[in-house]
PyMOL Python script that loads the backbone (N, CA, C, O; Angstrom):
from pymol import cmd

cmd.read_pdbstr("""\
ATOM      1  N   UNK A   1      32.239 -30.446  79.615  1.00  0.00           N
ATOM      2  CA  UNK A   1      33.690 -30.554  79.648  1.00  0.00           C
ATOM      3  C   UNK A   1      34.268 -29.155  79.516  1.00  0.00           C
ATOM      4  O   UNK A   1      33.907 -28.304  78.704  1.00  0.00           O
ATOM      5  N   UNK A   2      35.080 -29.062  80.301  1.00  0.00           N
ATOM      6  CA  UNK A   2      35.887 -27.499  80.139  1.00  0.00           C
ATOM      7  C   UNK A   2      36.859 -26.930  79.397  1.00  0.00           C
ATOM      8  O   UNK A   2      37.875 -27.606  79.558  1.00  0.00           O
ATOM      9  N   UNK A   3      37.056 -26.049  78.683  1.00  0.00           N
ATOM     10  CA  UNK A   3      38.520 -25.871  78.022  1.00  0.00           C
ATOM     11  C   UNK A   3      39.086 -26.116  78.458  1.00  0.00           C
ATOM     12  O   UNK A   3      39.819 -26.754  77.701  1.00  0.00           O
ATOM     13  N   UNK A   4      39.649 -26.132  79.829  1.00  0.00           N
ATOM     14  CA  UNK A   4      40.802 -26.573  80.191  1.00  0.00           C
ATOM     15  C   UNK A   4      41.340 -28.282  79.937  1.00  0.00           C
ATOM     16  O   UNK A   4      42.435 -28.762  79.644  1.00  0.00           O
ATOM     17  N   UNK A   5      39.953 -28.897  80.218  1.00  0.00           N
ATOM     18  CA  UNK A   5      40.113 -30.420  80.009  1.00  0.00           C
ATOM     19  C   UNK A   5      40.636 -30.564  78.875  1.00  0.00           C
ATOM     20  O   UNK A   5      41.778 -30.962  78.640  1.00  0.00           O
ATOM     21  N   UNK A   6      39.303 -30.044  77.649  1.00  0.00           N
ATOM     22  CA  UNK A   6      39.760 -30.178  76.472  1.00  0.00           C
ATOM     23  C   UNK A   6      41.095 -29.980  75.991  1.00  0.00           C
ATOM     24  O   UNK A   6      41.261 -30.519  74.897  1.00  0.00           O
ATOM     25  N   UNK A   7      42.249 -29.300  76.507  1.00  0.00           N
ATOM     26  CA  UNK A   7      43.181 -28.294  76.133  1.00  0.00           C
ATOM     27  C   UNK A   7      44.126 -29.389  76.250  1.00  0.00           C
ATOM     28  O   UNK A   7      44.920 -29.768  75.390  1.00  0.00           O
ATOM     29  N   UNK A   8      43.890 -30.000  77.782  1.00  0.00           N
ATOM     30  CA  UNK A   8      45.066 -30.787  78.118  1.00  0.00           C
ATOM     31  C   UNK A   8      44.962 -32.121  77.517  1.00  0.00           C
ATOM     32  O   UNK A   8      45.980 -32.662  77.088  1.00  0.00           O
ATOM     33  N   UNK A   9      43.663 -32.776  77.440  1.00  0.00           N
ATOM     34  CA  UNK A   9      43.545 -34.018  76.893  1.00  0.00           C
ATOM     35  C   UNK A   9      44.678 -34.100  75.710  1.00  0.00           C
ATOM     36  O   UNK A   9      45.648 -34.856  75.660  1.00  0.00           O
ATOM     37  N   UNK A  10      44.153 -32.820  74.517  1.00  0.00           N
ATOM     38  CA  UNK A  10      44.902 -32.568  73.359  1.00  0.00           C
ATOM     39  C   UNK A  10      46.578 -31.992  73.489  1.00  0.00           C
ATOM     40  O   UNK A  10      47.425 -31.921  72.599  1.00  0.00           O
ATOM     41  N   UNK A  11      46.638 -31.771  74.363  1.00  0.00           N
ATOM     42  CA  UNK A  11      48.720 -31.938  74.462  1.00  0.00           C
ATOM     43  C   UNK A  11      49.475 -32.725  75.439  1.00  0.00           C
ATOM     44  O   UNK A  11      50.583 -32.407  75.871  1.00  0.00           O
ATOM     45  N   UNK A  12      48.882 -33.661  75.729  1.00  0.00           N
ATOM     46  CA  UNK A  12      49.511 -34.339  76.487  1.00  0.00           C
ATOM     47  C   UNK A  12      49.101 -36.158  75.570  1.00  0.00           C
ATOM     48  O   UNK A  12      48.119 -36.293  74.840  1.00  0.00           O
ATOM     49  N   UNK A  13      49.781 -36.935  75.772  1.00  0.00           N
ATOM     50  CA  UNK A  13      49.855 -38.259  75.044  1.00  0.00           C
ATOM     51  C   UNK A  13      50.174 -39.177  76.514  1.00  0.00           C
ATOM     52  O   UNK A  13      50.923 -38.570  77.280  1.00  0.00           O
ATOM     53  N   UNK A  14      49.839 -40.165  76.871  1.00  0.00           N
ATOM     54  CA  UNK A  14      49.429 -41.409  77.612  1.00  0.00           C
ATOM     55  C   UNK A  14      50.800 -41.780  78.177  1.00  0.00           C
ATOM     56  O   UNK A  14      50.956 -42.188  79.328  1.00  0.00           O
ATOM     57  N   UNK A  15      52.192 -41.540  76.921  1.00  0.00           N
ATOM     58  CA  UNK A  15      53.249 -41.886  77.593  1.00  0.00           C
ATOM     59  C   UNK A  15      54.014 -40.544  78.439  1.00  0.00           C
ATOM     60  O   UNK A  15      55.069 -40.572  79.072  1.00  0.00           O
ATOM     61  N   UNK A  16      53.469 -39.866  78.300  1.00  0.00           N
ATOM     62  CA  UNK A  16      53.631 -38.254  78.740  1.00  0.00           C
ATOM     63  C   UNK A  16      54.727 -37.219  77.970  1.00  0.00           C
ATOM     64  O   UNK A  16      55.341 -36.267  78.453  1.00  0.00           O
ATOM     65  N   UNK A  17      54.744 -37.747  76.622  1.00  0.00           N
ATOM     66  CA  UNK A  17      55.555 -36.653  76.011  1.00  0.00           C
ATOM     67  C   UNK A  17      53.954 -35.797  75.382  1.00  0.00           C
ATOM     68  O   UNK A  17      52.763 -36.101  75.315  1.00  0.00           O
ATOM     69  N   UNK A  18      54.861 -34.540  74.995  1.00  0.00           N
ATOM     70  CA  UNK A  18      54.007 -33.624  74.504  1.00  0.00           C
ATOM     71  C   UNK A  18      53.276 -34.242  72.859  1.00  0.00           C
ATOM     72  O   UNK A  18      53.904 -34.890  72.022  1.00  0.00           O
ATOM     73  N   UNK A  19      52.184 -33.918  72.780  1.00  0.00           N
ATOM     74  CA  UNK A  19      51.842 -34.475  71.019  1.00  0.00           C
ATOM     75  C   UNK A  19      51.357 -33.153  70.239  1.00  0.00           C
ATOM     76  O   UNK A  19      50.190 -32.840  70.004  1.00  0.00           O
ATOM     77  N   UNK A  20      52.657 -32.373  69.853  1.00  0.00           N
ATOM     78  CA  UNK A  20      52.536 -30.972  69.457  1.00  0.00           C
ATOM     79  C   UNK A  20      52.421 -31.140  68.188  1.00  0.00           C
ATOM     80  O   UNK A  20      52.227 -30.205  67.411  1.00  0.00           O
ATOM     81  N   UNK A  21      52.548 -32.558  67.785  1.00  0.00           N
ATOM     82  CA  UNK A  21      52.397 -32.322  66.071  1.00  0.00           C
ATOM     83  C   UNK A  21      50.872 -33.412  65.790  1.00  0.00           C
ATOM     84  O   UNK A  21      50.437 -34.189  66.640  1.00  0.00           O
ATOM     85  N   UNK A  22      50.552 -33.298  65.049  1.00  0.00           N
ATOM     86  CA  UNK A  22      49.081 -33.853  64.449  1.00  0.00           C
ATOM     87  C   UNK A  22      49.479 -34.772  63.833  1.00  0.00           C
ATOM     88  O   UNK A  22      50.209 -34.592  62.859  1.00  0.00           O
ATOM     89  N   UNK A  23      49.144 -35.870  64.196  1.00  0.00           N
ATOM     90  CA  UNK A  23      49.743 -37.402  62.800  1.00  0.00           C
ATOM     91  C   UNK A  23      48.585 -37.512  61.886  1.00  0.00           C
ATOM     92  O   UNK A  23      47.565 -37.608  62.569  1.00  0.00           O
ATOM     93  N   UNK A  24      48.384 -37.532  60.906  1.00  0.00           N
ATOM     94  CA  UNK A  24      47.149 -38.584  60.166  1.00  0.00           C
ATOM     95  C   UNK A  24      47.589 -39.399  59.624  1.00  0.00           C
ATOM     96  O   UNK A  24      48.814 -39.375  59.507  1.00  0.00           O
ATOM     97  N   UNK A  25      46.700 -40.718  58.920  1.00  0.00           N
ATOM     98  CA  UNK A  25      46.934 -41.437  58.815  1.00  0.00           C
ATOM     99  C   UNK A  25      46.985 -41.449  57.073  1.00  0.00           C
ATOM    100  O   UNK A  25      46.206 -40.690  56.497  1.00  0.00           O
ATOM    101  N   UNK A  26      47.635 -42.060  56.498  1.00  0.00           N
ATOM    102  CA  UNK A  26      48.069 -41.857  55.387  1.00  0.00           C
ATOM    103  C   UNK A  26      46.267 -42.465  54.338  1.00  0.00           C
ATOM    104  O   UNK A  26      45.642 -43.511  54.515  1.00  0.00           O
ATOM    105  N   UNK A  27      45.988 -41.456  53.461  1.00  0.00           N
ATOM    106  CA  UNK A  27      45.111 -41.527  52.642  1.00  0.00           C
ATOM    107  C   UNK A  27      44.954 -42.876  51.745  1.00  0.00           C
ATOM    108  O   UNK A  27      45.828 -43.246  50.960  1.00  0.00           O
ATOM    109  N   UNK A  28      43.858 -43.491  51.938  1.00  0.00           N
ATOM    110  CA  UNK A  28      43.500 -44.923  51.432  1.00  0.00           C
ATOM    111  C   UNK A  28      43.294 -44.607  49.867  1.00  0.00           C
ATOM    112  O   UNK A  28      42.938 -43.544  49.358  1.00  0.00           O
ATOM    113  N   UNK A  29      43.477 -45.294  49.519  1.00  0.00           N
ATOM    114  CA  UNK A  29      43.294 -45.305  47.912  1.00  0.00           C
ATOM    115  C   UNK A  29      41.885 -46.392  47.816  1.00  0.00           C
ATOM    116  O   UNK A  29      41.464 -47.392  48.398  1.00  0.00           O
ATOM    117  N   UNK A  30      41.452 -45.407  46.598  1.00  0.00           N
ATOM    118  CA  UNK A  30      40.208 -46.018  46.886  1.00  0.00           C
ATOM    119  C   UNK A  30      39.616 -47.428  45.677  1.00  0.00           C
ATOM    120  O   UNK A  30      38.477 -47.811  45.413  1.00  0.00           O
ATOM    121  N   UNK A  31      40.882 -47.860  45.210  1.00  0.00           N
ATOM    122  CA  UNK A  31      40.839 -48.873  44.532  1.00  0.00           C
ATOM    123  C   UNK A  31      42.048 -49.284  44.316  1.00  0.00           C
ATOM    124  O   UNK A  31      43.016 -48.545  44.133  1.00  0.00           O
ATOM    125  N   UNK A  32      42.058 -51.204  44.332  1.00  0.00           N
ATOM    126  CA  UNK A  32      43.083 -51.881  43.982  1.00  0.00           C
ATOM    127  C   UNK A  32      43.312 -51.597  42.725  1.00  0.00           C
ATOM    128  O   UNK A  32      42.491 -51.094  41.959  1.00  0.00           O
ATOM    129  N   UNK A  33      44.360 -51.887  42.481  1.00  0.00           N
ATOM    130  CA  UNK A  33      44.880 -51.841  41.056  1.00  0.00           C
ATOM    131  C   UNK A  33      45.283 -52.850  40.515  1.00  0.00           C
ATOM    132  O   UNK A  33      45.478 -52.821  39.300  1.00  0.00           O
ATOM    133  N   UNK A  34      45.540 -54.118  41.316  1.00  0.00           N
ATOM    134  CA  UNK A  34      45.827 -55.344  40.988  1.00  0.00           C
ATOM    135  C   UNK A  34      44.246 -55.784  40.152  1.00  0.00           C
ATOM    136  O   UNK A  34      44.382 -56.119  38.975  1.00  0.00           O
ATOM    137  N   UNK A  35      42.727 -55.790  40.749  1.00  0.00           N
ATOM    138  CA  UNK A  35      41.719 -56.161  40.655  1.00  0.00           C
ATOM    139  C   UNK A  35      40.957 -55.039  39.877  1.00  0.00           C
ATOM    140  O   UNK A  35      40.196 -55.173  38.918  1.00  0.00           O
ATOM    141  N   UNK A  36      41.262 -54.147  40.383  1.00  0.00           N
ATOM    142  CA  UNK A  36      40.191 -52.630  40.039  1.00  0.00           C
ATOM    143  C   UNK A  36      38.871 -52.883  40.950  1.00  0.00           C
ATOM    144  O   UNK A  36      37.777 -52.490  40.543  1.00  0.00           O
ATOM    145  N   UNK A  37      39.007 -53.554  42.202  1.00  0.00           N
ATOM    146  CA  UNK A  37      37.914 -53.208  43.300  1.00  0.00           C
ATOM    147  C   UNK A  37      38.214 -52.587  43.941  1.00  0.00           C
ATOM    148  O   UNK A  37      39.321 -52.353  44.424  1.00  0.00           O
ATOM    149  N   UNK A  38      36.617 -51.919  44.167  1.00  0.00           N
ATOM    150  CA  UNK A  38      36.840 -50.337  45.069  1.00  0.00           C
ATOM    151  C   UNK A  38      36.860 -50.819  46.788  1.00  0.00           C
ATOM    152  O   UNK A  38      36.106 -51.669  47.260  1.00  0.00           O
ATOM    153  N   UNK A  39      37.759 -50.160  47.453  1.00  0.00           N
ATOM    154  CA  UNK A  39      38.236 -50.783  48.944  1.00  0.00           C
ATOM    155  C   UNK A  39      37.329 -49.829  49.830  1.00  0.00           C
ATOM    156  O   UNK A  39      37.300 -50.091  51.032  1.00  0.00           O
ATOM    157  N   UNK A  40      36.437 -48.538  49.282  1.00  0.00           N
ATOM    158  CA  UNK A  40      36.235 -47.376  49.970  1.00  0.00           C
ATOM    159  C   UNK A  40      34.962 -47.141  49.805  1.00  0.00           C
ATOM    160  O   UNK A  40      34.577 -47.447  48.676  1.00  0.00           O
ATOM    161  N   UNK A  41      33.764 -46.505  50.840  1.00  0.00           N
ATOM    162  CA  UNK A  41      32.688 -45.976  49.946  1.00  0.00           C
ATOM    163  C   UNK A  41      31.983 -46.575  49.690  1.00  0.00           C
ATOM    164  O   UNK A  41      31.968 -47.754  50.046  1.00  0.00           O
ATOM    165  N   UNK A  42      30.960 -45.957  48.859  1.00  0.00           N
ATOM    166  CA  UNK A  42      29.289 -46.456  48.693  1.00  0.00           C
ATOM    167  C   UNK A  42      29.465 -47.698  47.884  1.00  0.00           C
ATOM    168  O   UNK A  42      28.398 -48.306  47.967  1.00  0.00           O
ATOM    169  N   UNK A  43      30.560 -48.565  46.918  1.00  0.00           N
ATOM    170  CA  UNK A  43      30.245 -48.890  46.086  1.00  0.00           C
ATOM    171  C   UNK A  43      31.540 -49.762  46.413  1.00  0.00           C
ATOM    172  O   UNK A  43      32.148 -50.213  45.443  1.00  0.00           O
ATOM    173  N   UNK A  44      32.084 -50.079  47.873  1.00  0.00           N
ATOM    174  CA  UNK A  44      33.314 -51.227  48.447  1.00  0.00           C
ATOM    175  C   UNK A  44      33.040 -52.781  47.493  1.00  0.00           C
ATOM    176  O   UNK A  44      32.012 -53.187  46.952  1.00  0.00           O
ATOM    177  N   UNK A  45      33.766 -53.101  47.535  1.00  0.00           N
ATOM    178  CA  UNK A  45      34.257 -54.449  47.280  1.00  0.00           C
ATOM    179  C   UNK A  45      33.435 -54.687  45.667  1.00  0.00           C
ATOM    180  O   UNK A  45      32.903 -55.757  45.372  1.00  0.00           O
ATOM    181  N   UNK A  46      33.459 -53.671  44.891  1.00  0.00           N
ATOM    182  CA  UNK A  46      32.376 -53.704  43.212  1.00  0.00           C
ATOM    183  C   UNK A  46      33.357 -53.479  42.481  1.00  0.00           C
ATOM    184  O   UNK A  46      34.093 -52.647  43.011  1.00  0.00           O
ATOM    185  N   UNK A  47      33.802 -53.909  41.286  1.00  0.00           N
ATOM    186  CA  UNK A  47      34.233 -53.555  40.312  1.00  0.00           C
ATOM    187  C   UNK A  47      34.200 -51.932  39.451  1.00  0.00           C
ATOM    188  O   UNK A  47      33.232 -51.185  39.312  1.00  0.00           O
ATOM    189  N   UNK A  48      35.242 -51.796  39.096  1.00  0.00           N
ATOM    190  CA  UNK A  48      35.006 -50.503  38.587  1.00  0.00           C
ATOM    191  C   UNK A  48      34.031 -50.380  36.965  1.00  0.00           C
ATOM    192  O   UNK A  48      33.413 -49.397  36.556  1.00  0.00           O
ATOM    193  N   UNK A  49      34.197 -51.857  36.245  1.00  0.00           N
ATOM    194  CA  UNK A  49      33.581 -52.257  35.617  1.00  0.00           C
ATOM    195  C   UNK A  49      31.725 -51.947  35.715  1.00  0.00           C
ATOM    196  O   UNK A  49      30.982 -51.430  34.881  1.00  0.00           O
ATOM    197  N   UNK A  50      31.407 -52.540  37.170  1.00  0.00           N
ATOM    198  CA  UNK A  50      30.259 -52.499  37.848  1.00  0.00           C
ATOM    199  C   UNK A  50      29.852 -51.061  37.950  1.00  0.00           C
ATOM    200  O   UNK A  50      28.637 -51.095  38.148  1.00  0.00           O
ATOM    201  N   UNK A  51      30.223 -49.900  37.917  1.00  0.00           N
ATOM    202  CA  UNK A  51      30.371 -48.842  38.714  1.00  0.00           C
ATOM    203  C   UNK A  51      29.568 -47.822  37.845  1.00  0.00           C
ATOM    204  O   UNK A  51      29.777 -48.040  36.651  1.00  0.00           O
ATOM    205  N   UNK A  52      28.752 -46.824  38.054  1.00  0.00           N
ATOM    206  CA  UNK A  52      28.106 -45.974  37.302  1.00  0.00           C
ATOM    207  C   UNK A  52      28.739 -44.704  36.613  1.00  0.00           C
ATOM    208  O   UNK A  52      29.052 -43.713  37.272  1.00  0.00           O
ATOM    209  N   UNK A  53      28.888 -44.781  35.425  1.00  0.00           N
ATOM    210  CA  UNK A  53      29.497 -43.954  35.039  1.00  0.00           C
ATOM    211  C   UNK A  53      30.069 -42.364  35.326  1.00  0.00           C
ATOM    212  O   UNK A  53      31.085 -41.676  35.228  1.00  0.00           O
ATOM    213  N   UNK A  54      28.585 -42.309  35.772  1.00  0.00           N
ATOM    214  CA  UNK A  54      28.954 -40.811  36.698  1.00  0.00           C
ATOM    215  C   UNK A  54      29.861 -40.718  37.592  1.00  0.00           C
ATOM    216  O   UNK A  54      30.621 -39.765  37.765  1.00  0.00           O
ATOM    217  N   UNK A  55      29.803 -41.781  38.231  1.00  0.00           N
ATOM    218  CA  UNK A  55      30.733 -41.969  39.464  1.00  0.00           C
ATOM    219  C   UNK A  55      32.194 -42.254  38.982  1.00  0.00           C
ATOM    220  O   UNK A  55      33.211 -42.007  39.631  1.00  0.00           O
ATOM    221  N   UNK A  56      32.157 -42.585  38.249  1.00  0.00           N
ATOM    222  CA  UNK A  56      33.756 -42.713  37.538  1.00  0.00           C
ATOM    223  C   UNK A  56      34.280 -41.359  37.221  1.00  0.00           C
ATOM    224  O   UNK A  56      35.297 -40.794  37.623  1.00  0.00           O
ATOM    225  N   UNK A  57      33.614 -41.084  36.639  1.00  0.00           N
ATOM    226  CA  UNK A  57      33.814 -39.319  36.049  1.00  0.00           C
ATOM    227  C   UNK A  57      33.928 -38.229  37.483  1.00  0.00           C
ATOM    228  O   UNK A  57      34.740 -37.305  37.544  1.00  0.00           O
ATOM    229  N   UNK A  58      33.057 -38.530  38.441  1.00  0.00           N
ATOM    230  CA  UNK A  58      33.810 -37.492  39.782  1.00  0.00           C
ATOM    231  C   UNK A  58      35.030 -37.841  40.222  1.00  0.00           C
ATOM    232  O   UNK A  58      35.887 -37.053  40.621  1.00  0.00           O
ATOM    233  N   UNK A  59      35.143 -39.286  40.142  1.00  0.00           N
ATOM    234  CA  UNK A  59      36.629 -39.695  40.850  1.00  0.00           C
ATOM    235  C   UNK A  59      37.887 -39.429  39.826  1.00  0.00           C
ATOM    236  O   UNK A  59      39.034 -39.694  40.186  1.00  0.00           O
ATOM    237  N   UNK A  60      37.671 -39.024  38.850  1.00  0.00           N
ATOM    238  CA  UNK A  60      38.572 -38.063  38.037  1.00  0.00           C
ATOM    239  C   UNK A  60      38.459 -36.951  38.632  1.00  0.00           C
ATOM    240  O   UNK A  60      39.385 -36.671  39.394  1.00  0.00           O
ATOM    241  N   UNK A  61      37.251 -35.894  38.491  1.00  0.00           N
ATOM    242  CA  UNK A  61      37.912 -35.007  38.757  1.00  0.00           C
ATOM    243  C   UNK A  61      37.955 -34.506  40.144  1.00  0.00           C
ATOM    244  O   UNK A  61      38.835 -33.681  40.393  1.00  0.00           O
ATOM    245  N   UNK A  62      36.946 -34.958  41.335  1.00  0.00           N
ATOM    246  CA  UNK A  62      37.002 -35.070  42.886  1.00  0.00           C
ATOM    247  C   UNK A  62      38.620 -35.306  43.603  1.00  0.00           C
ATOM    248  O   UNK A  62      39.277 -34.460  44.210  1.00  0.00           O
ATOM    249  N   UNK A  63      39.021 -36.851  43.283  1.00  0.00           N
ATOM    250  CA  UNK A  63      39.898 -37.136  43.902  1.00  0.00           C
ATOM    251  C   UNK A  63      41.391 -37.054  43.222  1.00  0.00           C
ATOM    252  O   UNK A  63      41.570 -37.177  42.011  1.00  0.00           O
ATOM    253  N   UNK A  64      42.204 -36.878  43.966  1.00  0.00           N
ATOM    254  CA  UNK A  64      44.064 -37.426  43.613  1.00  0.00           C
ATOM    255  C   UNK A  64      44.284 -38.627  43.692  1.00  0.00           C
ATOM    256  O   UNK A  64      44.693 -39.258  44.667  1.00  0.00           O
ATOM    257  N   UNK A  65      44.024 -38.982  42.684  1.00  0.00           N
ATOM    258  CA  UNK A  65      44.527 -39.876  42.014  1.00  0.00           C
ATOM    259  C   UNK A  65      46.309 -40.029  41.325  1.00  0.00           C
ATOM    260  O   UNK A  65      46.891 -39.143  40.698  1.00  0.00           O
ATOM    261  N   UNK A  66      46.859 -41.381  41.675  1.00  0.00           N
ATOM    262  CA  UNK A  66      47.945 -41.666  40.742  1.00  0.00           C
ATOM    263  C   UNK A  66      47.972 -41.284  39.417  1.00  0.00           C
ATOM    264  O   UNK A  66      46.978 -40.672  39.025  1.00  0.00           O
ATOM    265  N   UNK A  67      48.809 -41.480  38.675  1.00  0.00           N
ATOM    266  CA  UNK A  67      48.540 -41.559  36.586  1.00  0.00           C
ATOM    267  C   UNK A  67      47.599 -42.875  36.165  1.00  0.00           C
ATOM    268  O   UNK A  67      46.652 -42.871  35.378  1.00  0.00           O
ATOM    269  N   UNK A  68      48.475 -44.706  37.396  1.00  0.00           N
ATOM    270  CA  UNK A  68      47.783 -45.648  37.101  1.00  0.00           C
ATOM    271  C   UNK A  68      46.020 -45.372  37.194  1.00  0.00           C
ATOM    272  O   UNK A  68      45.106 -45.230  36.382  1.00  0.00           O
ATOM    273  N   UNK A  69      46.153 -45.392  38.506  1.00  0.00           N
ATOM    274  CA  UNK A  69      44.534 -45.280  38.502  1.00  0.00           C
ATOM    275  C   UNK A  69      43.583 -44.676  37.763  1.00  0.00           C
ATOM    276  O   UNK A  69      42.495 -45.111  37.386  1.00  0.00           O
ATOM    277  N   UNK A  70      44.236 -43.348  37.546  1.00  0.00           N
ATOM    278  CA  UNK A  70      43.645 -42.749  35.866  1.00  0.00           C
ATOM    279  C   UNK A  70      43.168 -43.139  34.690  1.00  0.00           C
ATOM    280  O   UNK A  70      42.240 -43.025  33.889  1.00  0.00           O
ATOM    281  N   UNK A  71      44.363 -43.738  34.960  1.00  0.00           N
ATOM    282  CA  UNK A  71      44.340 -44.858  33.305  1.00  0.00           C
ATOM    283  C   UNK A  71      43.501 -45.853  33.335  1.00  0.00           C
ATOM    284  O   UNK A  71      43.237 -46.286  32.213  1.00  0.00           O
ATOM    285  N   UNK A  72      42.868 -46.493  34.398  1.00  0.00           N
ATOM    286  CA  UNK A  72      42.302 -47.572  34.860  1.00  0.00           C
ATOM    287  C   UNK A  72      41.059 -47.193  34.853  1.00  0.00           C
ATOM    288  O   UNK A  72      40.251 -48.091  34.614  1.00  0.00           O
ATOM    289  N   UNK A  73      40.644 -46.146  35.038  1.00  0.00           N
ATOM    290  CA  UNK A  73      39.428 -45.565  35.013  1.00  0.00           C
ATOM    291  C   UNK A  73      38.197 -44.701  33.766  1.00  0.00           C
ATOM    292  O   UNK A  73      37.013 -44.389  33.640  1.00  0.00           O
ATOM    293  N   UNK A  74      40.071 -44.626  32.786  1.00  0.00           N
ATOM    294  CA  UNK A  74      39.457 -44.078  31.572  1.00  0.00           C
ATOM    295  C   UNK A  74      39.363 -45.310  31.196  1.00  0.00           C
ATOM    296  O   UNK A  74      38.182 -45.634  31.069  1.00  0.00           O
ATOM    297  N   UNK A  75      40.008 -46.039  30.990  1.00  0.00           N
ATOM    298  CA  UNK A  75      39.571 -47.728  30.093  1.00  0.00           C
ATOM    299  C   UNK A  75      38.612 -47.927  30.557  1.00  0.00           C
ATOM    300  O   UNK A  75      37.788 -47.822  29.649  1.00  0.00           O
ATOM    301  N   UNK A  76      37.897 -48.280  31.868  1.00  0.00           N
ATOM    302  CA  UNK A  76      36.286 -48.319  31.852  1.00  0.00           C
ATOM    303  C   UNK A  76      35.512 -47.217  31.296  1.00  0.00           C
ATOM    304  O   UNK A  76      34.492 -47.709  30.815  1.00  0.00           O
ATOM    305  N   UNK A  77      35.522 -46.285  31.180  1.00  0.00           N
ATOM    306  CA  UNK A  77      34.613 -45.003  30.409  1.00  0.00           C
ATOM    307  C   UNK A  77      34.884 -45.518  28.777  1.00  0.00           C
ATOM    308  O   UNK A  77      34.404 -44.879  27.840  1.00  0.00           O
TER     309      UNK A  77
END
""", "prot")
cmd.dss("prot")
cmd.show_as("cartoon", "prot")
cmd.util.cbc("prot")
cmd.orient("prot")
């Protein structure tokens, strides 16, 4: 494939306006808070209860997290 392909694929959009800005998609949270099951990852649809301690302790300090979810996470530790 050629730069050029590549170039145009990436500024041009299907309805033919330009797509000069980058969308993403808004960051999943990686646990309910209603349940405290994890929606994400090695350890989907498990309780945080269930969950290995270590792994609780990176998702403190790894991820951005809310205050709730924080809190939700030190009560299991």
């Amino acid at each position: 494939m050629s730069v050029f392909f590549k170039t145009k694929l990436m500024s041009t959009h299907m309805s033919g306006h330009n797509n000069n800005v980058i969308t993403t998609k808004p960051k999943a949270e990686p646990f309910r808070v209603s349940d405290g099951v994890m929606r994400i990852g090695r350890y989907r649809k498990k309780k945080l209860s269930e969950l290995p301690k270590s792994y609780l302790k990176w998702m403190l300090k790894e991820m951005d997290l809310n205050p709730t979810r924080v809190s939700m996470i030190k009560e299991v530790l």
